[in-house]
PDB file of N, CA, C and O in Angstrom:
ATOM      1  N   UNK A   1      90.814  14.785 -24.675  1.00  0.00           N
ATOM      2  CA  UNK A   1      89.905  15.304 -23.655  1.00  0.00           C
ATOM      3  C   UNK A   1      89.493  16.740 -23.969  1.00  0.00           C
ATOM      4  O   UNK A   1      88.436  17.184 -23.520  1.00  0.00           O
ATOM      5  N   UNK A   2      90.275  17.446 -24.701  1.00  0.00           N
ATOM      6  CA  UNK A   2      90.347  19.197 -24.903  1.00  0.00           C
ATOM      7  C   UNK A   2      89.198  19.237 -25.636  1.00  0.00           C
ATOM      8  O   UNK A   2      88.365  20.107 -25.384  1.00  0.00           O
ATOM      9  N   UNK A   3      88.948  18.140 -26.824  1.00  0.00           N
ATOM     10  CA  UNK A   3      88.522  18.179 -27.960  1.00  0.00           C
ATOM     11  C   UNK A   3      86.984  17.930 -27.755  1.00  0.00           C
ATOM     12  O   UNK A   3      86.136  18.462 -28.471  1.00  0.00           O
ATOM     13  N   UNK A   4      86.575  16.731 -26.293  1.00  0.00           N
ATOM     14  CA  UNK A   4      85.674  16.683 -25.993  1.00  0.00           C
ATOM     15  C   UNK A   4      85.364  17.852 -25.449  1.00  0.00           C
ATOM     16  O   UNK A   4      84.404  18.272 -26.095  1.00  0.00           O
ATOM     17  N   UNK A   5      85.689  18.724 -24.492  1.00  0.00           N
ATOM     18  CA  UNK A   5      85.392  19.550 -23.930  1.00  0.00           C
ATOM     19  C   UNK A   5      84.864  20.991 -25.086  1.00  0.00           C
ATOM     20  O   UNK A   5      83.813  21.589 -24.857  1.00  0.00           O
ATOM     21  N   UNK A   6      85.425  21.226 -25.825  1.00  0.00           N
ATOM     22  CA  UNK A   6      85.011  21.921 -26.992  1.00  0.00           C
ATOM     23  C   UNK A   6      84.133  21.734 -28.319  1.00  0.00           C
ATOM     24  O   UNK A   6      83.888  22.483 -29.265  1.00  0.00           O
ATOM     25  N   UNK A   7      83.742  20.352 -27.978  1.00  0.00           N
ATOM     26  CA  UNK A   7      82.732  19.772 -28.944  1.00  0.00           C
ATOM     27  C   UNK A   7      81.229  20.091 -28.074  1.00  0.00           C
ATOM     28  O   UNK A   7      80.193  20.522 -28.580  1.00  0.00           O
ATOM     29  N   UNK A   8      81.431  19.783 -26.806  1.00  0.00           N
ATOM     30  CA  UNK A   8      80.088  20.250 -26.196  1.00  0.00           C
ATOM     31  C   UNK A   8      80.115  21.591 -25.696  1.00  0.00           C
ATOM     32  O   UNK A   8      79.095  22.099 -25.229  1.00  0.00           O
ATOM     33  N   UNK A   9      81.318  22.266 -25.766  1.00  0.00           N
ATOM     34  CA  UNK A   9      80.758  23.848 -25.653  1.00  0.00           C
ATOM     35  C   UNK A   9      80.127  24.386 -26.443  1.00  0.00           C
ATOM     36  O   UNK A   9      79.025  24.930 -26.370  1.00  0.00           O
ATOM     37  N   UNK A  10      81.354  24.147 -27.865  1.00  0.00           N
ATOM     38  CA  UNK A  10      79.902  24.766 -29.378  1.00  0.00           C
ATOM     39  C   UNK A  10      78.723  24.276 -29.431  1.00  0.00           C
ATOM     40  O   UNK A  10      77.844  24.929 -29.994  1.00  0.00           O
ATOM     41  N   UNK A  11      78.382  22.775 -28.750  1.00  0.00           N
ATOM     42  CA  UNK A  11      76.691  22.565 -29.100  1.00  0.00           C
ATOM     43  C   UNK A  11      75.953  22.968 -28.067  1.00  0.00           C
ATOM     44  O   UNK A  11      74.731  22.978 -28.216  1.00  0.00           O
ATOM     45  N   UNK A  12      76.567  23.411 -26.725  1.00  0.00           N
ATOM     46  CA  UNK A  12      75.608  24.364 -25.750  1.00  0.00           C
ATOM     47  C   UNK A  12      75.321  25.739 -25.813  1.00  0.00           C
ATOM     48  O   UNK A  12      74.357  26.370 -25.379  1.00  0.00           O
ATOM     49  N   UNK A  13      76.431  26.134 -26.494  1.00  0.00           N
ATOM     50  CA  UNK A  13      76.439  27.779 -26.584  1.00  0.00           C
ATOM     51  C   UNK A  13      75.261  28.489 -27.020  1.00  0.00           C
ATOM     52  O   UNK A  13      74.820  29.450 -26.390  1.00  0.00           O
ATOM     53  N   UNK A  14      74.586  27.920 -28.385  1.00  0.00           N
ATOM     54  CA  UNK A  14      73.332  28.723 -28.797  1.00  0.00           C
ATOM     55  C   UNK A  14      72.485  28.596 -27.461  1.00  0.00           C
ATOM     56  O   UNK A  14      72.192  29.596 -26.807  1.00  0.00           O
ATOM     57  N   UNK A  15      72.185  27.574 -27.166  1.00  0.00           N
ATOM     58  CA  UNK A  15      70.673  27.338 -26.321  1.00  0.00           C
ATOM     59  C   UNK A  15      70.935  28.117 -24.863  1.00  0.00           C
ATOM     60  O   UNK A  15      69.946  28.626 -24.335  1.00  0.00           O
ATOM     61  N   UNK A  16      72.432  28.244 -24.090  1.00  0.00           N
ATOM     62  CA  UNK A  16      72.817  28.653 -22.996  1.00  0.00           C
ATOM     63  C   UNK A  16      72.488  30.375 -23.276  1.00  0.00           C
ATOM     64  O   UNK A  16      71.785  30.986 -22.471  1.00  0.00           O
ATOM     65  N   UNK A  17      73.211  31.218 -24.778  1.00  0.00           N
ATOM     66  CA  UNK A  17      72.974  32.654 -25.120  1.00  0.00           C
ATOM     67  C   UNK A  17      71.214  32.606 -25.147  1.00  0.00           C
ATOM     68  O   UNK A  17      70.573  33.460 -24.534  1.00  0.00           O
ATOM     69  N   UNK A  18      70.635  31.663 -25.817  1.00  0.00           N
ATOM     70  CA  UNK A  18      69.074  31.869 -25.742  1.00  0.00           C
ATOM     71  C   UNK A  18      68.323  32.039 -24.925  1.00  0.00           C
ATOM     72  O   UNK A  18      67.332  32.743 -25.117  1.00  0.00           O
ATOM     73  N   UNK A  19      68.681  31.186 -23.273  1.00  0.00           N
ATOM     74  CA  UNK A  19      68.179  31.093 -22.177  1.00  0.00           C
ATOM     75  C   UNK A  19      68.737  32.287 -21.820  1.00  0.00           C
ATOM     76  O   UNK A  19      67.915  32.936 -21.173  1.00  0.00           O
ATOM     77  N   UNK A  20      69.626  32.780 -21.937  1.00  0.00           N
ATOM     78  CA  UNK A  20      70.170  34.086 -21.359  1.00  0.00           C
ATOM     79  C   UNK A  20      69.904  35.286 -21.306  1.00  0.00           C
ATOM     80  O   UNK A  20      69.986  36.173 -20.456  1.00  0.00           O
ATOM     81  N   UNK A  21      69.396  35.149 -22.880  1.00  0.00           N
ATOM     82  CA  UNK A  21      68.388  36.761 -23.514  1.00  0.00           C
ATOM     83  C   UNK A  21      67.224  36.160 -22.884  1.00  0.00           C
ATOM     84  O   UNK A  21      67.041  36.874 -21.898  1.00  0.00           O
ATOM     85  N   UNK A  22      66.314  35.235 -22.890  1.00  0.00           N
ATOM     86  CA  UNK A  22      65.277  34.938 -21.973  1.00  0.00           C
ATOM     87  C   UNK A  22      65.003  35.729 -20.217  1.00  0.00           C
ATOM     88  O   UNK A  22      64.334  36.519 -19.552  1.00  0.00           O
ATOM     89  N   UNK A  23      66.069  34.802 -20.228  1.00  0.00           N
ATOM     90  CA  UNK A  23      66.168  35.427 -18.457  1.00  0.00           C
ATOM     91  C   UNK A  23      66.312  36.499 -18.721  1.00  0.00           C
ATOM     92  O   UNK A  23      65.561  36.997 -17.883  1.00  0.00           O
ATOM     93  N   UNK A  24      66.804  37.504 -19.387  1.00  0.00           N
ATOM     94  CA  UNK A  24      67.349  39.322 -19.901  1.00  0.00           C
ATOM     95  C   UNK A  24      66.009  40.219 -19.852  1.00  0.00           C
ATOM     96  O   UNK A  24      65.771  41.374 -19.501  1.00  0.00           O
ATOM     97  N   UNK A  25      65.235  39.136 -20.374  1.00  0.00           N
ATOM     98  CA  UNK A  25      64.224  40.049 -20.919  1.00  0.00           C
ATOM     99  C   UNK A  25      62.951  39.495 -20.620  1.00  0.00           C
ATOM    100  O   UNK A  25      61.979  39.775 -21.321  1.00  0.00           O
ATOM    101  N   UNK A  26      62.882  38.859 -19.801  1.00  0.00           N
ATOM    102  CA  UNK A  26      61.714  37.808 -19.159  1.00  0.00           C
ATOM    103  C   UNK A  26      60.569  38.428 -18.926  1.00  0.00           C
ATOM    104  O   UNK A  26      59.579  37.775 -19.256  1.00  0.00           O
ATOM    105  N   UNK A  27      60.293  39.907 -18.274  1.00  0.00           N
ATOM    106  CA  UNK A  27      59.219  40.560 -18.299  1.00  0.00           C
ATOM    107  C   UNK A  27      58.911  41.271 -19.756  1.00  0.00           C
ATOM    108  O   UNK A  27      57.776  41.652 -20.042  1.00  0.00           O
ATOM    109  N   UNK A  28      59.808  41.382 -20.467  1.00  0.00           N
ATOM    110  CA  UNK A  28      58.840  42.073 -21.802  1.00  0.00           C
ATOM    111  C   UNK A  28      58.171  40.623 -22.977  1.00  0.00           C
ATOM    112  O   UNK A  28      57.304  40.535 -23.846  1.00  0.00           O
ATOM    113  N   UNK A  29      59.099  39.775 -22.391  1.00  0.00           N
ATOM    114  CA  UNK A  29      58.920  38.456 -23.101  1.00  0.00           C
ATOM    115  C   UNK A  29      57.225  37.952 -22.697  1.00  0.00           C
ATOM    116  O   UNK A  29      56.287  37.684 -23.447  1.00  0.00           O
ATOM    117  N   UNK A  30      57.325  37.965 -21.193  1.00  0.00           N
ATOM    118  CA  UNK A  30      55.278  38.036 -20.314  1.00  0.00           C
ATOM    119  C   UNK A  30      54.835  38.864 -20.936  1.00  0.00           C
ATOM    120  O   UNK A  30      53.998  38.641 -21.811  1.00  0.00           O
ATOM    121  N   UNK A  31      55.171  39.749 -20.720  1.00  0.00           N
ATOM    122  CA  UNK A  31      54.030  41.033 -21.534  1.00  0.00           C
ATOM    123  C   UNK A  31      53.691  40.399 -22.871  1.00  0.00           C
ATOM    124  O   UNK A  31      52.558  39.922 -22.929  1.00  0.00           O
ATOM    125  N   UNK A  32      54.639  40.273 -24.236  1.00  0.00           N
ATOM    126  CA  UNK A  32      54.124  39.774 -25.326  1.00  0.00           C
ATOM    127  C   UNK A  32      53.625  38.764 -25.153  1.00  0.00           C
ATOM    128  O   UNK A  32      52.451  38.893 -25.501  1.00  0.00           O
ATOM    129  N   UNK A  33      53.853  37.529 -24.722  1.00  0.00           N
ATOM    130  CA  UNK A  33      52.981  36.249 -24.421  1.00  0.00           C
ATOM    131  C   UNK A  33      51.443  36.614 -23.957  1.00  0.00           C
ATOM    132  O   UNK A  33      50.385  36.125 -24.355  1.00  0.00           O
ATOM    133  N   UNK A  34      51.654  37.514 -23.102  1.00  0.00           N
ATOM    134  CA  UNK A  34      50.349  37.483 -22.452  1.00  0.00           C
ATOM    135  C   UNK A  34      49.298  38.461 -23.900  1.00  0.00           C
ATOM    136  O   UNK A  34      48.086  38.248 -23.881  1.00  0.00           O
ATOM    137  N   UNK A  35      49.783  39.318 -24.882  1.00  0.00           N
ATOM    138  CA  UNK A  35      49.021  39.849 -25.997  1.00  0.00           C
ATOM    139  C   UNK A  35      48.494  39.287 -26.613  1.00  0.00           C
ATOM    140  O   UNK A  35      47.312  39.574 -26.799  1.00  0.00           O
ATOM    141  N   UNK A  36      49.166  38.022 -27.355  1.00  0.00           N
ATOM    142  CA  UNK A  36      49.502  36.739 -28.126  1.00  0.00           C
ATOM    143  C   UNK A  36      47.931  36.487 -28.300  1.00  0.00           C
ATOM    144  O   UNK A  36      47.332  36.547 -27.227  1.00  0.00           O
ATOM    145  N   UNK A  37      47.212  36.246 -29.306  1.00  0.00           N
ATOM    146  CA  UNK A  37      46.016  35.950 -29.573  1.00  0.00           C
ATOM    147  C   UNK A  37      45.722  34.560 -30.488  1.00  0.00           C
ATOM    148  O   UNK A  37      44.756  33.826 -30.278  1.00  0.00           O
ATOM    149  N   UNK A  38      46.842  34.311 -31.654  1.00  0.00           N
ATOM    150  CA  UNK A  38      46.862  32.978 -31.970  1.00  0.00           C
ATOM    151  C   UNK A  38      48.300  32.710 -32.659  1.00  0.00           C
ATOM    152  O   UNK A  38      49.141  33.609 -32.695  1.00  0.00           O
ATOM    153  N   UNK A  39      48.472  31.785 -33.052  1.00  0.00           N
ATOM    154  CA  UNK A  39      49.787  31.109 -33.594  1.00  0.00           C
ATOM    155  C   UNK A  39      49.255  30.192 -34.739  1.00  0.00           C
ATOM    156  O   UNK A  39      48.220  29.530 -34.659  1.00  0.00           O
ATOM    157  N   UNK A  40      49.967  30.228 -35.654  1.00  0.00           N
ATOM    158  CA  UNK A  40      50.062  29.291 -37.017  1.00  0.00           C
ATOM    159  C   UNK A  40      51.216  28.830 -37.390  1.00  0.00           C
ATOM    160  O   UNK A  40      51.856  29.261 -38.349  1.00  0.00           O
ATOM    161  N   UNK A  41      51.545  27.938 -36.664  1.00  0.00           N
ATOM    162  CA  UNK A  41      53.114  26.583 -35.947  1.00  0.00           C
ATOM    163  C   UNK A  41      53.739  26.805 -37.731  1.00  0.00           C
ATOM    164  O   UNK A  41      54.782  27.319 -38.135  1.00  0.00           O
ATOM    165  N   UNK A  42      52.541  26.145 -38.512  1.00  0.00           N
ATOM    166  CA  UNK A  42      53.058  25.564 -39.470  1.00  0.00           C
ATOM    167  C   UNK A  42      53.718  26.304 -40.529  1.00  0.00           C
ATOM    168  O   UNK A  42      54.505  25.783 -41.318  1.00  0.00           O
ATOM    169  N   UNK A  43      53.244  28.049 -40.535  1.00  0.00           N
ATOM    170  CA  UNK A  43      53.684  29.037 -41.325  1.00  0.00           C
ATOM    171  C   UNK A  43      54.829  30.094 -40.203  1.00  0.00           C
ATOM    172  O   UNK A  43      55.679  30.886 -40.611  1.00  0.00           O
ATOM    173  N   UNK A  44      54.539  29.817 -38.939  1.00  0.00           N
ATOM    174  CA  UNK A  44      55.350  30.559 -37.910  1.00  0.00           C
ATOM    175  C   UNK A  44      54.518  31.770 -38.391  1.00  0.00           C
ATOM    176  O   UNK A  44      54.980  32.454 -39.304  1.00  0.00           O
ATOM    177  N   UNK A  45      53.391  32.066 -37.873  1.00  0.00           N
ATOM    178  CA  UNK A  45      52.962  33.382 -37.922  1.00  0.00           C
ATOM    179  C   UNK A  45      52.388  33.529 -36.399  1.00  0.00           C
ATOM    180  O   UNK A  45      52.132  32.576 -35.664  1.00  0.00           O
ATOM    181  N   UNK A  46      52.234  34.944 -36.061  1.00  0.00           N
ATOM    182  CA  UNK A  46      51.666  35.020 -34.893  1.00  0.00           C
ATOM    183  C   UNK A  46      50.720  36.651 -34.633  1.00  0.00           C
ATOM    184  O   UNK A  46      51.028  37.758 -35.075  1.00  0.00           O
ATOM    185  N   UNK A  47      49.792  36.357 -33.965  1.00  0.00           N
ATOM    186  CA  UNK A  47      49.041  37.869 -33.929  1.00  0.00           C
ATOM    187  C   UNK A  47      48.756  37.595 -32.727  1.00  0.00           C
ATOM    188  O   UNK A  47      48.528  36.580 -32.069  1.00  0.00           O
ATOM    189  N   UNK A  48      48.854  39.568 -32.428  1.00  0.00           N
ATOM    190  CA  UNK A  48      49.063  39.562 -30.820  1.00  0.00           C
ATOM    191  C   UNK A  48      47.745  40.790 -30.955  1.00  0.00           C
ATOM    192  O   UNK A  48      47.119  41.063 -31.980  1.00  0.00           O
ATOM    193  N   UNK A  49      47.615  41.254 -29.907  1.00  0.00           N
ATOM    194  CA  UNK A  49      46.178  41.990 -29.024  1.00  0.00           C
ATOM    195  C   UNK A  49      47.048  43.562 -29.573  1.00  0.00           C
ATOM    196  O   UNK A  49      48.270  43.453 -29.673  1.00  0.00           O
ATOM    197  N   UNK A  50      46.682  44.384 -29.772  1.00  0.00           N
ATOM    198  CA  UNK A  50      46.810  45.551 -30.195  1.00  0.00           C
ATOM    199  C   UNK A  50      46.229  46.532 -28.544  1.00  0.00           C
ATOM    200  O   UNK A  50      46.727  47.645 -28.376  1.00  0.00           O
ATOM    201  N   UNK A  51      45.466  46.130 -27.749  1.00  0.00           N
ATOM    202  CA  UNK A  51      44.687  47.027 -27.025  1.00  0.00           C
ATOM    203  C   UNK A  51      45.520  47.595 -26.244  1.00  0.00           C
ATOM    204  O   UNK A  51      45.395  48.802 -26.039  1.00  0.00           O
ATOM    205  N   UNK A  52      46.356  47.003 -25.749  1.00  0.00           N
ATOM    206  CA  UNK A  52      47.363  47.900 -24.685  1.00  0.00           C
ATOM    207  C   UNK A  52      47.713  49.278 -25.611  1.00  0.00           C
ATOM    208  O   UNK A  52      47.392  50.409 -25.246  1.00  0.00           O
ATOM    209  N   UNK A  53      48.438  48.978 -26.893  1.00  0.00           N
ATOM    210  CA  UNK A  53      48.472  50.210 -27.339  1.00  0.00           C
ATOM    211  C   UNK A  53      47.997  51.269 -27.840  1.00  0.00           C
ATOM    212  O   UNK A  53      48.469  52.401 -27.948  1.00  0.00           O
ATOM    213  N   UNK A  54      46.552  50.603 -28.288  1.00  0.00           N
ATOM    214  CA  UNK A  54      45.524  51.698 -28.597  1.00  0.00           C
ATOM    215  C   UNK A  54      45.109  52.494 -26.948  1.00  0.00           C
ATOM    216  O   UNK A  54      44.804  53.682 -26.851  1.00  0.00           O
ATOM    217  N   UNK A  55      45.187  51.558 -25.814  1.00  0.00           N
ATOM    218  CA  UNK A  55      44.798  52.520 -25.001  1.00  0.00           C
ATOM    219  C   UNK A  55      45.339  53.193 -24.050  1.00  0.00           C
ATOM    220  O   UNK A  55      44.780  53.776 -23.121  1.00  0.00           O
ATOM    221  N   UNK A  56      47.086  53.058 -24.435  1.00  0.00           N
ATOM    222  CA  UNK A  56      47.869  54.285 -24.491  1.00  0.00           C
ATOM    223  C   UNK A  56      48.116  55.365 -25.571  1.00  0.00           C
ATOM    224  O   UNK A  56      48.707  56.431 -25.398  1.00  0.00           O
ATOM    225  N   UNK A  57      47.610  54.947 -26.613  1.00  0.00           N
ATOM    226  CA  UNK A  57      47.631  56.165 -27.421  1.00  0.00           C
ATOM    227  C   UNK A  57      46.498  56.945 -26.703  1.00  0.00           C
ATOM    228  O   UNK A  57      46.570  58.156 -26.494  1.00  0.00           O
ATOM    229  N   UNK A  58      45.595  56.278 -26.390  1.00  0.00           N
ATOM    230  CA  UNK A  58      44.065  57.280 -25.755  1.00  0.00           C
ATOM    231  C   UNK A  58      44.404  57.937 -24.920  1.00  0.00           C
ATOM    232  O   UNK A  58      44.077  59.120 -25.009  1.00  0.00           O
ATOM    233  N   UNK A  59      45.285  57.463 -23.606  1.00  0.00           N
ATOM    234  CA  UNK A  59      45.456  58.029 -22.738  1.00  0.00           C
ATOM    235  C   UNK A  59      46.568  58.902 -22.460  1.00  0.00           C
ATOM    236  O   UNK A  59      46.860  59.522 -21.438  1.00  0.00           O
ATOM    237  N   UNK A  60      47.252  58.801 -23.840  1.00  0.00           N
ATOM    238  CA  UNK A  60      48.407  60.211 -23.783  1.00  0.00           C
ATOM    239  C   UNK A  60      47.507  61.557 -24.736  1.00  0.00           C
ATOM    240  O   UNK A  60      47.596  62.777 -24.601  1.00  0.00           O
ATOM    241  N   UNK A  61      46.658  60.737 -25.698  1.00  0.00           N
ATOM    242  CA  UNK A  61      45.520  62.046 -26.600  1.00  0.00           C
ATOM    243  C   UNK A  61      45.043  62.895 -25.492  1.00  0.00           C
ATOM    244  O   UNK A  61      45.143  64.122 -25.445  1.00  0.00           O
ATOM    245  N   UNK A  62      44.331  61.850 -24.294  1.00  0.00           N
ATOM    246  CA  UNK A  62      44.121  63.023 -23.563  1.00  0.00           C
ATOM    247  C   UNK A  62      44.738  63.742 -22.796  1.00  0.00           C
ATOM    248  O   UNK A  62      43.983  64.218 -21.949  1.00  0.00           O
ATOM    249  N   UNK A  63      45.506  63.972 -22.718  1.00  0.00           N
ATOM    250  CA  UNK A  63      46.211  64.536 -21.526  1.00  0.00           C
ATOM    251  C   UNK A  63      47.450  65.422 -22.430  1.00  0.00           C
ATOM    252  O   UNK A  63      48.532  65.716 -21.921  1.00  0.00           O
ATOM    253  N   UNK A  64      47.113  65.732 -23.674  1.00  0.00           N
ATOM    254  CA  UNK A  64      48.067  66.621 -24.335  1.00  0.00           C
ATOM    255  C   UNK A  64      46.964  68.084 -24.768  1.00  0.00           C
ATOM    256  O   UNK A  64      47.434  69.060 -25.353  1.00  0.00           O
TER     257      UNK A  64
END
């Protein structure tokens, strides 16, 4: 019974720590999703929107 019980802890553990940093970080995780401009599944590449940060760089230029 021990043995069952420790065979399905090691195969939950990754996905339970994954959901965990998820829930951790759930609003910076929206923020990047919401940048996200396209995805290429098959190479795992991804490009995101740059504008948020160009227009905080603008808006700290001015104000220095």
């Amino acid at each position: 019974m021990a043995n069952i019980v420790l065979e399905y802890v090691k195969t939950l553990i990754w996905p339970l720590v994954v959901a965990g940093v998820l829930i951790g970080y759930r609003r910076s995780a929206f923020r990047l999703l919401g940048r996200l401009t396209s995805v290429d599944a098959a190479g795992v590449t991804a490009t995101f929107d740059n504008a948020a940060d160009e227009a905080e760089e603008i808006s700290t230029s001015d104000t220095e």
